[in-house]
C-alpha positions in Angstrom: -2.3 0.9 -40.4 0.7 3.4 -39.8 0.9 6.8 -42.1 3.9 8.0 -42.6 3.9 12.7 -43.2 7.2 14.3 -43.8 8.4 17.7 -44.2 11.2 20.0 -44.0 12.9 19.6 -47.2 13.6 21.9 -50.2 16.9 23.6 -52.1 20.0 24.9 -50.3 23.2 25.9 -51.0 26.0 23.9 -50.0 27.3 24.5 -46.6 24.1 24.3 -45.8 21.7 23.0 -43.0 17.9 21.6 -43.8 16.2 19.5 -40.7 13.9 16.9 -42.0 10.8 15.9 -39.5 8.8 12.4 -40.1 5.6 11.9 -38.1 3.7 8.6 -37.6 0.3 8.1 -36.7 -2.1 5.2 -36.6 -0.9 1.8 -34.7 2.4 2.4 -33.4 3.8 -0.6 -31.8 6.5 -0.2 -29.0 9.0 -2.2 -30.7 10.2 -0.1 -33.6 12.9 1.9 -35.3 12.5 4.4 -37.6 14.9 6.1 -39.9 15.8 8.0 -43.1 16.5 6.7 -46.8 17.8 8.2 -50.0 17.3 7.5 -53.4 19.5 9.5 -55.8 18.6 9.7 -59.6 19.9 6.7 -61.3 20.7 5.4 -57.8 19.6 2.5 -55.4 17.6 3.7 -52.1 20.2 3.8 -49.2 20.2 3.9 -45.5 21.1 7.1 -44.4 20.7 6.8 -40.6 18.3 4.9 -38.4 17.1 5.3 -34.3 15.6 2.4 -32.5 13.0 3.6 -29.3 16.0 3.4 -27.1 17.8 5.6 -28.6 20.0 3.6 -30.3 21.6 5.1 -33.7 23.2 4.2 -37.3 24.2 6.3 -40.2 25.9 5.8 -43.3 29.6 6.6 -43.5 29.0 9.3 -45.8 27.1 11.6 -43.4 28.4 10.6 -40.1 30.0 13.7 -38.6 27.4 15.8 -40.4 24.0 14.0 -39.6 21.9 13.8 -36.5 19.0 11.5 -35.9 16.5 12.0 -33.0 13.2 11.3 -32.0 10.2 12.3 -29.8 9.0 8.7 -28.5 5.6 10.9 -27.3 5.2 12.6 -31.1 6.2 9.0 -32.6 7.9 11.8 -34.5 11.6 11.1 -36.5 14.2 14.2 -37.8 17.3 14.1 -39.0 19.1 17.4 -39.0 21.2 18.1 -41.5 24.6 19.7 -41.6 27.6 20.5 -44.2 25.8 19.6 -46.9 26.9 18.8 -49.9 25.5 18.5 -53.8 26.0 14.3 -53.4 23.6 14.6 -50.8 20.4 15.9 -52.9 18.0 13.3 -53.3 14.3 12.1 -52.4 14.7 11.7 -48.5 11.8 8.6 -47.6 11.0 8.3 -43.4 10.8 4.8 -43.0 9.2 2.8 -39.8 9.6 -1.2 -39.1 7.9 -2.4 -36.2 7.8 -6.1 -34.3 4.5 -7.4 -33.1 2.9 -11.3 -33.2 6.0 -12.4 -34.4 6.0 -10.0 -37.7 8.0 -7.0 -38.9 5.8 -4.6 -40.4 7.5 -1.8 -42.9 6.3 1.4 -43.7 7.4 4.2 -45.7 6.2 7.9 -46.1 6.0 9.8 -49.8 9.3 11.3 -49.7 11.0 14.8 -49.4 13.1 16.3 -51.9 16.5 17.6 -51.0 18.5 20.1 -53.4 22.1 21.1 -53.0 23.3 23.4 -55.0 26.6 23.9 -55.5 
């Protein structure tokens, strides 16, 4: 099993800078991405930006420009630093790890983090 602990959110003002962290323990394949979602009130979860083991990044248009993934391989630790921030941002942030092993994707998800912007 993989638990998924974040931290690091809370209320700011807009202009703003909050930097999420994500940390997974358990069994933590070597085949994985892990990444950060949003769900608005009223609103469908969305991808906000993703980072594969390599390095390899994603982010929605909306925060490119103003959000930075990264990761610590040896932490199996995810953040997502958070710049320019704007009241369409708040929502409930949810870390988010899919790994590949035995010919399965496995998906996991952590409790969430709520992010206020205030305008």
């Amino acid at each position: 099993q993989v638990q998924l602990v974040e931290s690091g959110g809370g209320l700011v003002q807009a202009g703003g800078s909050l930097r999420l962290s994500c940390a997974a323990s358990g069994s933590i394949f070597s085949i994985n991405a892990m990444g950060w979602y949003r769900q608005a009130p009223g609103k469908q979860r969305e991808l906000v930006a993703v980072i594969t083991r390599g390095g390899s990044t994603n982010y929605a248009d909306s925060v490119k420009g103003r959000f930075t993934i990264s990761r610590d391989n040896a932490k199996n630790t995810v953040y997502l630093q958070m710049n320019s921030l704007k009241p369409e941002d708040t929502a409930v942030y949810y870390c988010n790890l899919v790994q590949w092993g035995s010919g399965f994707a496995y998906d996991y998800w952590g409790q969430g983090t709520q992010v206020t912007v205030s305008s």
